[in-house]
N, C-alpha and C positions, 0 to 999 in steps of 0.2 A: 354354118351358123355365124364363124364369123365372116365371113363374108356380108353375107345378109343385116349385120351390124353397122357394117364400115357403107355399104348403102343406105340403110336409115338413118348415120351419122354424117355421111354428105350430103342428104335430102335436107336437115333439118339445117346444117350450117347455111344450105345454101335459100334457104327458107329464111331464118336469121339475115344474112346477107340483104337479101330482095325487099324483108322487112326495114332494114339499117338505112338501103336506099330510099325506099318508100316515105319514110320518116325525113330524110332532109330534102326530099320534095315536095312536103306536105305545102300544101298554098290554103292556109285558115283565110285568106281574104277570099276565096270563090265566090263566084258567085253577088259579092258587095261593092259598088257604083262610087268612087271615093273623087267628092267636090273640092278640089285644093283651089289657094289663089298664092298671088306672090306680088312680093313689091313692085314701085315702080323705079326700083333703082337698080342698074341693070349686073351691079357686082353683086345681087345676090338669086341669079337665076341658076347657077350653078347646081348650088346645094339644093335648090327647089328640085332640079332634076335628075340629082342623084337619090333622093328620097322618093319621089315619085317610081323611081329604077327600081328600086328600094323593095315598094309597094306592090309596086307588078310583079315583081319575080315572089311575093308571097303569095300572088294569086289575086288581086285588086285590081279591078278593072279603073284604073285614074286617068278621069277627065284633064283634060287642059286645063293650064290656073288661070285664073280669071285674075290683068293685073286691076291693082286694088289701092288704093292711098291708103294711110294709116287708118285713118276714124273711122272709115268707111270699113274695111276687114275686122276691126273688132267690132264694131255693132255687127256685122253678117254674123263673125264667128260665130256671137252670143246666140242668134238668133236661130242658130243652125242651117241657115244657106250656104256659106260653107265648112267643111270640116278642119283646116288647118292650114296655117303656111309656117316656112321656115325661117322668117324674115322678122320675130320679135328682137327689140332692145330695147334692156332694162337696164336701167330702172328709167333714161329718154321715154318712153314710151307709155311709161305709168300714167302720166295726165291725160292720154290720148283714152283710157280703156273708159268703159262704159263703167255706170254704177253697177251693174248686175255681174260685171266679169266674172268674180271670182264664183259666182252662184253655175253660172253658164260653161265657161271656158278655163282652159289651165295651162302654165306654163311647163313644158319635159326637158326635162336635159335641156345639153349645152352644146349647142354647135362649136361655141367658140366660148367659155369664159371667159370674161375680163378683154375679149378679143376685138369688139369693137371700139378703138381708137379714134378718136375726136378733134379736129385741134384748127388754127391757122397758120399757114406758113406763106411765106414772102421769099423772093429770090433772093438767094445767099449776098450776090452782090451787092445788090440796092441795102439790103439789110444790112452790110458792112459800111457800104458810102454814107448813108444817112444814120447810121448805128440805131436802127430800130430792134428793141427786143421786146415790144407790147404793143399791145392795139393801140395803148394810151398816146405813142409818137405819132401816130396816124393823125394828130390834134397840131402836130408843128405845120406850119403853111407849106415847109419843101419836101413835105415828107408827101404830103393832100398833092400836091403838083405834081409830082412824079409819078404817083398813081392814078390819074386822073386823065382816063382816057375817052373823056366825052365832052369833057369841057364844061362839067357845073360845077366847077370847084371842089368836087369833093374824089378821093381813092373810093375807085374802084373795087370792091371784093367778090369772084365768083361766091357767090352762097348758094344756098338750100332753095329749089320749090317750095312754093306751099302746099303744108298737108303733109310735109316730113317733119322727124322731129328736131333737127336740127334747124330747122325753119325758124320756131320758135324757140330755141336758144338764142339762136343769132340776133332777134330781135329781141330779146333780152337783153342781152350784151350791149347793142345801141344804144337802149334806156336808161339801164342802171350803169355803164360808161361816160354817158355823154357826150355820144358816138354819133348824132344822127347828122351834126352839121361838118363831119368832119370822114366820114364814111357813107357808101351805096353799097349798099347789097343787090347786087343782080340775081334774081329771082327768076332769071329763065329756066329752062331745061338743063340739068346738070351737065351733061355729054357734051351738047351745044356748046352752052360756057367754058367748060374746060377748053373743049377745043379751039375756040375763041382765043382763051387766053395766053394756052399754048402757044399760039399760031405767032399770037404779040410777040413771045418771052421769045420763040427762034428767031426773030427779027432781031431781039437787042433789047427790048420793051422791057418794063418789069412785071410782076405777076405777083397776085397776093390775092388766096384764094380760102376756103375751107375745104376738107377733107377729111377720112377717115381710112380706116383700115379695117379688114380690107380691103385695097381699092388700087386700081392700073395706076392713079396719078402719082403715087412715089415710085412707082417703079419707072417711070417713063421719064420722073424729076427726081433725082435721090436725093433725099434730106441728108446737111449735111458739106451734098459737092453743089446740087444744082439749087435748092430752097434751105430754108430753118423753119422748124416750127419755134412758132413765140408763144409770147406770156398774153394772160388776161393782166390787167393790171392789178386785181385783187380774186380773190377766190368767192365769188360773190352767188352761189346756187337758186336757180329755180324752185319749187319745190315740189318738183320728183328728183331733181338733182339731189335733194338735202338729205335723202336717206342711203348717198354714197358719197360725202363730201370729199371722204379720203383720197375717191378715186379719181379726184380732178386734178390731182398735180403727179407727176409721172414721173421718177426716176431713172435714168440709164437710156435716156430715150435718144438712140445715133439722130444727130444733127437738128438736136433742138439749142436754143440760143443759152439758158441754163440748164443746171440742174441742181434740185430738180427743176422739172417747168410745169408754168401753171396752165394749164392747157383751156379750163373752163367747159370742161366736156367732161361726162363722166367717162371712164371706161368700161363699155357697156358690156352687158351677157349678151349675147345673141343665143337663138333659144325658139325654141318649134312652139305655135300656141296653135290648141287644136279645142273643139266642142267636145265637152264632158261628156253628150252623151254618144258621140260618136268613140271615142276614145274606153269607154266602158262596154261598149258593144263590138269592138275589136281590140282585143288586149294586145295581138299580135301585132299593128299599126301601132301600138300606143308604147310597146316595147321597143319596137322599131328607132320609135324619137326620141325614146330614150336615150338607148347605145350611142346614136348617131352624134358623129361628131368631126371636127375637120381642123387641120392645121391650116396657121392662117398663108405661112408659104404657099402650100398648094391653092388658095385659093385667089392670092396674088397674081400666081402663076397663069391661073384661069382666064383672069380676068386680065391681063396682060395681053391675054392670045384673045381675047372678046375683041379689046381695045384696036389692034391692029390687024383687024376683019374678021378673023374667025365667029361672027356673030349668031349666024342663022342657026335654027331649030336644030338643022340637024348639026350643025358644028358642034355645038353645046352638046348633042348625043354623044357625038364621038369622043370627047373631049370627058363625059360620063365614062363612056368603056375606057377612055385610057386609064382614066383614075381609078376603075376597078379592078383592071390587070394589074395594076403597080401594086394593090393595093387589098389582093384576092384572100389570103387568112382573115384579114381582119372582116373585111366584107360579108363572106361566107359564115365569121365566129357571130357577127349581128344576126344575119336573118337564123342562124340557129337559135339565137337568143330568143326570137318572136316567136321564132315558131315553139317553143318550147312551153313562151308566157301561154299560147293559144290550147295545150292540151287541158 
Protein backbone atom coordinates (compact mmCIF):
# COMPACT_ATOMS: atom_id res chain seq x y z
CA UNK A 1 0.00 0.00 0.00
CA UNK A 2 2.54 2.13 0.72
CA UNK A 3 4.28 1.40 -1.96
CA UNK A 4 1.53 1.73 -4.32
CA UNK A 5 1.40 5.52 -2.80
CA UNK A 6 4.86 6.48 -3.32
CA UNK A 7 4.05 5.42 -7.22
CA UNK A 8 1.12 7.34 -7.59
CA UNK A 9 3.04 10.23 -5.68
CA UNK A 10 6.00 10.01 -8.43
CA UNK A 11 3.47 9.73 -11.30
CA UNK A 12 1.79 12.82 -10.48
CA UNK A 13 4.96 14.92 -9.40
CA UNK A 14 6.23 13.82 -12.49
CA UNK A 15 3.01 14.83 -14.27
CA UNK A 16 3.24 18.26 -12.52
CA UNK A 17 6.77 18.48 -13.77
CA UNK A 18 6.00 17.77 -17.63
CA UNK A 19 2.92 20.11 -17.07
CA UNK A 20 5.52 23.08 -15.41
CA UNK A 21 7.52 22.34 -18.62
CA UNK A 22 4.73 22.39 -21.06
CA UNK A 23 3.56 25.68 -19.61
CA UNK A 24 7.00 27.63 -20.40
CA UNK A 25 7.02 26.34 -23.78
CA UNK A 26 3.66 27.29 -24.56
CA UNK A 27 4.09 29.40 -28.04
CA UNK A 28 0.36 31.57 -27.85
CA UNK A 29 1.67 33.09 -31.25
CA UNK A 30 1.20 29.57 -33.28
CA UNK A 31 0.07 29.46 -35.88
CA UNK A 32 -0.13 33.85 -36.50
CA UNK A 33 2.00 35.39 -39.56
CA UNK A 34 3.54 38.73 -37.65
CA UNK A 35 4.19 41.87 -40.38
CA UNK A 36 7.02 44.09 -38.54
CA UNK A 37 9.07 46.90 -40.41
CA UNK A 38 12.06 48.91 -39.01
CA UNK A 39 13.68 52.24 -39.61
CA UNK A 40 16.00 53.24 -41.98
CA UNK A 41 18.69 54.03 -39.55
CA UNK A 42 20.75 51.30 -39.06
CA UNK A 43 21.45 51.70 -34.99
CA UNK A 44 18.27 50.53 -34.51
CA UNK A 45 18.08 47.13 -36.25
CA UNK A 46 19.20 45.48 -33.29
CA UNK A 47 16.31 45.65 -31.04
CA UNK A 48 14.17 45.18 -34.18
CA UNK A 49 15.86 41.76 -33.98
CA UNK A 50 15.91 40.92 -30.62
CA UNK A 51 12.10 41.41 -30.60
CA UNK A 52 11.47 39.60 -33.62
CA UNK A 53 13.79 36.64 -31.52
CA UNK A 54 11.41 37.64 -29.09
CA UNK A 55 8.26 36.72 -31.18
CA UNK A 56 9.46 33.57 -32.56
CA UNK A 57 10.46 31.74 -29.73
CA UNK A 58 6.69 32.56 -28.53
CA UNK A 59 5.63 30.70 -31.39
CA UNK A 60 5.12 33.76 -34.16
CA UNK A 61 5.95 33.03 -37.38
CA UNK A 62 7.80 37.05 -38.17
CA UNK A 63 8.20 38.03 -41.63
CA UNK A 64 11.25 40.16 -42.51
CA UNK A 65 10.71 44.01 -41.67
CA UNK A 66 9.97 45.90 -44.29
CA UNK A 67 12.52 49.15 -44.00
CA UNK A 68 10.23 52.07 -43.75
CA UNK A 69 10.78 56.12 -43.35
CA UNK A 70 8.94 57.71 -40.62
CA UNK A 71 5.39 58.79 -42.27
CA UNK A 72 5.26 56.11 -44.27
CA UNK A 73 5.29 53.27 -41.05
CA UNK A 74 2.72 55.28 -39.30
CA UNK A 75 0.13 55.68 -42.02
CA UNK A 76 0.89 51.45 -42.72
CA UNK A 77 0.75 50.96 -39.03
CA UNK A 78 -2.68 52.74 -38.93
CA UNK A 79 -3.78 51.03 -41.64
CA UNK A 80 -2.79 47.60 -40.54
CA UNK A 81 -0.32 46.53 -43.31
CA UNK A 82 2.01 46.33 -40.82
CA UNK A 83 1.82 45.27 -37.05
CA UNK A 84 4.66 47.05 -35.41
CA UNK A 85 8.32 48.44 -35.16
CA UNK A 86 10.59 49.08 -32.47
CA UNK A 87 11.94 52.32 -33.69
CA UNK A 88 9.25 55.13 -32.32
CA UNK A 89 10.60 58.59 -30.77
CA UNK A 90 8.64 60.59 -28.70
CA UNK A 91 7.68 63.07 -28.49
CA UNK A 92 10.24 63.86 -32.27
CA UNK A 93 7.95 61.90 -33.90
CA UNK A 94 4.46 63.15 -32.75
CA UNK A 95 4.15 65.57 -36.05
CA UNK A 96 4.93 62.68 -38.11
CA UNK A 97 1.74 60.40 -36.67
CA UNK A 98 -1.42 60.33 -38.78
CA UNK A 99 -4.65 62.05 -37.39
CA UNK A 100 -6.26 58.68 -36.78
CA UNK A 101 -3.14 57.14 -34.69
CA UNK A 102 -4.34 57.28 -31.54
CA UNK A 103 -7.95 55.63 -32.87
CA UNK A 104 -5.60 52.79 -34.87
CA UNK A 105 -2.06 52.23 -33.19
CA UNK A 106 -0.42 52.65 -29.61
CA UNK A 107 2.67 53.37 -28.13
CA UNK A 108 4.11 50.02 -25.31
CA UNK A 109 6.76 50.48 -23.20
CA UNK A 110 10.00 51.67 -23.27
CA UNK A 111 12.99 50.43 -25.07
CA UNK A 112 14.87 53.11 -23.89
CA UNK A 113 13.26 56.01 -21.78
CA UNK A 114 14.60 59.42 -22.01
CA UNK A 115 17.36 57.23 -24.02
CA UNK A 116 17.23 58.92 -27.18
CA UNK A 117 19.76 61.69 -27.11
CA UNK A 118 19.98 64.47 -29.70
CA UNK A 119 22.46 67.08 -30.14
CA UNK A 120 25.51 68.72 -32.36
CA UNK A 121 29.00 68.36 -31.67
CA UNK A 122 32.18 69.70 -33.36
CA UNK A 123 35.70 68.54 -32.91
CA UNK A 124 37.18 69.37 -29.50
CA UNK A 125 40.01 71.18 -31.14
CA UNK A 126 38.60 73.40 -33.63
CA UNK A 127 35.98 74.13 -30.91
CA UNK A 128 38.72 75.26 -28.47
CA UNK A 129 40.88 77.21 -31.47
CA UNK A 130 37.91 79.13 -32.61
CA UNK A 131 36.07 78.91 -29.04
CA UNK A 132 32.66 77.72 -30.52
CA UNK A 133 30.07 76.75 -27.83
CA UNK A 134 26.74 77.34 -30.24
CA UNK A 135 25.52 76.96 -33.46
CA UNK A 136 25.23 80.71 -33.15
CA UNK A 137 29.53 81.08 -33.88
CA UNK A 138 28.88 79.14 -37.09
CA UNK A 139 27.65 82.94 -38.16
CA UNK A 140 31.50 84.40 -37.44
CA UNK A 141 33.17 84.23 -41.13
CA UNK A 142 36.46 81.90 -39.52
CA UNK A 143 34.32 79.91 -37.89
CA UNK A 144 31.97 79.30 -41.76
CA UNK A 145 35.88 78.81 -43.32
CA UNK A 146 37.08 76.17 -41.40
CA UNK A 147 33.99 74.27 -41.85
CA UNK A 148 33.66 74.56 -45.18
CA UNK A 149 34.54 71.94 -47.08
CA UNK A 150 33.07 72.47 -50.61
CA UNK A 151 33.64 75.83 -51.10
CA UNK A 152 30.16 77.90 -50.95
CA UNK A 153 30.95 79.64 -48.16
CA UNK A 154 29.09 78.13 -45.85
CA UNK A 155 30.14 75.03 -42.58
CA UNK A 156 29.49 72.09 -43.41
CA UNK A 157 27.07 69.85 -40.99
CA UNK A 158 26.57 66.00 -41.58
CA UNK A 159 22.60 66.13 -40.86
CA UNK A 160 19.50 64.09 -41.09
CA UNK A 161 17.86 62.44 -44.55
CA UNK A 162 14.77 63.43 -45.17
CA UNK A 163 11.75 61.69 -43.81
CA UNK A 164 13.67 61.45 -40.27
CA UNK A 165 12.68 63.26 -37.63
CA UNK A 166 15.49 65.11 -36.96
CA UNK A 167 15.44 66.09 -40.57
CA UNK A 168 13.08 68.50 -39.59
CA UNK A 169 14.44 69.77 -36.41
CA UNK A 170 17.46 70.74 -38.09
CA UNK A 171 15.64 72.75 -40.53
CA UNK A 172 13.99 74.30 -37.84
CA UNK A 173 17.12 75.34 -36.18
CA UNK A 174 18.27 77.07 -39.65
CA UNK A 175 15.04 79.12 -39.68
CA UNK A 176 14.36 80.29 -36.33
CA UNK A 177 18.67 80.73 -35.96
CA UNK A 178 19.37 82.29 -38.96
CA UNK A 179 21.36 79.60 -39.83
CA UNK A 180 20.82 79.20 -43.52
CA UNK A 181 23.61 81.58 -44.91
CA UNK A 182 25.90 80.59 -42.47
CA UNK A 183 25.36 76.70 -42.26
CA UNK A 184 24.68 73.36 -45.14
CA UNK A 185 23.07 70.64 -43.99
CA UNK A 186 24.08 67.55 -45.88
CA UNK A 187 21.29 65.52 -46.41
CA UNK A 188 22.79 62.52 -47.74
CA UNK A 189 22.70 58.99 -46.29
CA UNK A 190 23.62 59.17 -42.73
CA UNK A 191 26.46 56.12 -42.75
CA UNK A 192 27.88 57.76 -46.03
CA UNK A 193 28.23 61.19 -44.37
CA UNK A 194 29.57 60.17 -41.27
CA UNK A 195 32.02 58.30 -42.89
CA UNK A 196 32.81 61.07 -45.14
CA UNK A 197 33.34 63.15 -42.41
CA UNK A 198 35.32 60.83 -40.41
CA UNK A 199 37.56 60.17 -43.07
CA UNK A 200 38.25 64.40 -43.13
CA UNK A 201 38.59 64.61 -39.19
CA UNK A 202 41.65 61.36 -39.45
CA UNK A 203 43.23 63.55 -41.98
CA UNK A 204 43.43 66.73 -39.52
CA UNK A 205 40.11 68.40 -41.07
CA UNK A 206 37.46 69.44 -38.65
CA UNK A 207 34.05 67.78 -38.26
CA UNK A 208 30.73 69.13 -37.08
CA UNK A 209 27.95 67.02 -37.43
CA UNK A 210 24.45 65.77 -35.71
CA UNK A 211 23.93 62.73 -33.76
CA UNK A 212 22.28 60.92 -31.33
CA UNK A 213 22.23 58.10 -28.85
CA UNK A 214 22.27 55.55 -29.39
CA UNK A 215 24.70 55.58 -31.92
CA UNK A 216 28.62 53.99 -33.07
CA UNK A 217 29.63 57.89 -33.69
CA UNK A 218 30.64 58.73 -30.10
CA UNK A 219 31.88 55.72 -29.51
CA UNK A 220 34.37 55.82 -32.43
CA UNK A 221 34.64 59.98 -31.54
CA UNK A 222 34.29 60.33 -27.52
CA UNK A 223 32.71 63.58 -26.53
CA UNK A 224 34.71 65.21 -24.43
CA UNK A 225 38.63 63.84 -25.73
CA UNK A 226 37.78 63.72 -29.70
CA UNK A 227 34.26 66.36 -30.15
CA UNK A 228 31.84 68.54 -27.74
CA UNK A 229 28.42 68.63 -27.94
CA UNK A 230 27.13 72.57 -28.14
CA UNK A 231 24.58 74.67 -27.36
CA UNK A 232 21.45 75.85 -29.43
CA UNK A 233 21.63 79.47 -29.02
CA UNK A 234 18.34 79.70 -27.35
CA UNK A 235 15.85 76.88 -26.35
CA UNK A 236 13.48 77.57 -29.10
CA UNK A 237 10.92 74.01 -29.60
CA UNK A 238 9.00 72.93 -32.50
CA UNK A 239 5.86 71.95 -31.52
CA UNK A 240 5.98 68.38 -30.85
CA UNK A 241 9.15 69.44 -28.99
CA UNK A 242 7.02 71.95 -26.77
CA UNK A 243 5.25 69.15 -24.72
CA UNK A 244 8.92 68.15 -23.37
CA UNK A 245 10.69 71.52 -23.33
CA UNK A 246 12.42 70.43 -20.09
CA UNK A 247 14.09 67.69 -21.92
CA UNK A 248 16.05 69.94 -24.34
CA UNK A 249 18.69 71.02 -22.12
CA UNK A 250 20.72 68.15 -20.32
CA UNK A 251 22.78 68.16 -17.34
CA UNK A 252 25.95 65.99 -16.59
CA UNK A 253 26.27 65.41 -20.11
CA UNK A 254 30.61 64.03 -20.39
CA UNK A 255 31.94 66.37 -22.94
CA UNK A 256 29.47 68.86 -23.62
CA UNK A 257 30.85 72.43 -23.92
CA UNK A 258 28.46 73.62 -20.66
CA UNK A 259 26.33 72.60 -18.31
CA UNK A 260 23.91 72.32 -18.43
CA UNK A 261 23.74 72.25 -22.31
CA UNK A 262 21.23 73.31 -24.49
CA UNK A 263 21.08 70.70 -26.89
CA UNK A 264 17.78 71.66 -28.96
CA UNK A 265 16.64 68.08 -29.10
CA UNK A 266 14.34 66.54 -27.00
CA UNK A 267 15.51 63.58 -25.22
CA UNK A 268 13.32 61.23 -26.67
CA UNK A 269 11.37 57.81 -25.44
CA UNK A 270 12.14 55.25 -27.71
CA UNK A 271 9.34 52.88 -27.65
CA UNK A 272 7.58 49.79 -29.67
CA UNK A 273 4.29 51.33 -31.78
CA UNK A 274 2.33 48.46 -32.84
CA UNK A 275 -1.75 48.27 -34.51
CA UNK A 276 -4.37 48.05 -31.97
CA UNK A 277 -5.94 45.60 -33.50
CA UNK A 278 -3.05 43.28 -33.82
CA UNK A 279 -1.95 43.88 -30.36
CA UNK A 280 -5.61 43.02 -28.82
CA UNK A 281 -5.59 39.83 -30.76
CA UNK A 282 -2.18 38.85 -29.33
CA UNK A 283 -1.83 39.91 -25.71
CA UNK A 284 1.20 37.65 -25.54
CA UNK A 285 3.12 40.02 -28.49
CA UNK A 286 1.70 43.02 -26.80
CA UNK A 287 3.19 41.97 -23.44
CA UNK A 288 6.26 41.13 -25.03
CA UNK A 289 6.71 45.09 -25.99
CA UNK A 290 5.93 45.88 -22.95
CA UNK A 291 8.66 44.12 -20.70
CA UNK A 292 10.97 44.75 -23.44
CA UNK A 293 13.54 46.92 -22.90
CA UNK A 294 17.59 47.66 -23.37
CA UNK A 295 20.29 49.55 -21.90
CA UNK A 296 21.72 51.98 -24.03
CA UNK A 297 25.66 50.65 -23.40
CA UNK A 298 24.70 47.47 -24.82
CA UNK A 299 23.14 48.92 -27.63
CA UNK A 300 26.14 51.19 -28.27
CA UNK A 301 28.07 48.19 -28.04
CA UNK A 302 26.11 46.72 -30.93
CA UNK A 303 26.16 49.23 -33.05
CA UNK A 304 29.95 49.67 -32.61
CA UNK A 305 30.47 45.99 -33.89
CA UNK A 306 27.59 47.06 -37.05
CA UNK A 307 29.94 50.05 -37.65
CA UNK A 308 33.26 48.13 -37.98
CA UNK A 309 31.63 45.32 -40.31
CA UNK A 310 29.77 43.18 -38.37
CA UNK A 311 26.70 44.26 -40.48
CA UNK A 312 25.08 41.30 -42.30
CA UNK A 313 21.84 39.46 -41.31
CA UNK A 314 23.23 37.07 -39.76
CA UNK A 315 26.02 39.05 -37.80
CA UNK A 316 23.09 40.97 -36.29
CA UNK A 317 21.61 37.07 -35.35
CA UNK A 318 24.65 36.29 -33.65
CA UNK A 319 25.18 39.31 -32.03
CA UNK A 320 20.99 38.63 -30.73
CA UNK A 321 22.28 35.19 -29.25
CA UNK A 322 25.11 36.92 -27.49
CA UNK A 323 22.98 39.31 -25.92
CA UNK A 324 20.54 36.64 -24.80
CA UNK A 325 23.21 34.51 -23.27
CA UNK A 326 24.52 37.52 -21.21
CA UNK A 327 21.31 38.17 -20.67
CA UNK A 328 19.22 34.74 -20.08
CA UNK A 329 16.99 35.43 -16.60
CA UNK A 330 15.94 38.41 -17.72
CA UNK A 331 14.96 37.14 -21.21
CA UNK A 332 13.45 33.97 -20.20
CA UNK A 333 11.54 36.32 -16.96
CA UNK A 334 9.91 38.31 -20.37
CA UNK A 335 8.56 35.62 -22.49
CA UNK A 336 7.14 34.11 -19.11
CA UNK A 337 5.68 37.35 -18.78
CA UNK A 338 3.75 36.91 -22.37
CA UNK A 339 3.10 33.83 -22.09
CA UNK A 340 1.23 34.29 -18.88
CA UNK A 341 -0.63 37.69 -20.44
CA UNK A 342 -1.86 34.89 -23.31
CA UNK A 343 -3.73 32.38 -20.75
Amino acid sequence: MILKKVVIGAALAAMTMTGAVLADNHQPGEGVTVKPARATWDTGFFQEALVARGLETLGYDVEKPKTLVNPIFYKTVTLGDIDYWTNGWFPMHNDQLPNNFDEKAEKIGYVMKAGGLGGYLVSKKDADKYNITSLEDFKRPEVKKAFDTNGDGKADLTACPPGWGCEKIITHHMDVYGLKDSINPVQASYAAGMASAMAGYKNGGPIFFYTWAPNWTIFKLKPGKDVVWINVPEINPTKAQSVAVERMTISGLEGAVSDPVKLGFVASDIQIVANKKFTKQNPAARKFFEVFTLQLADVNEQNTRMNDGEKSAQDIQGHVDEWIAKNQDTWNGWLTEARNAAK
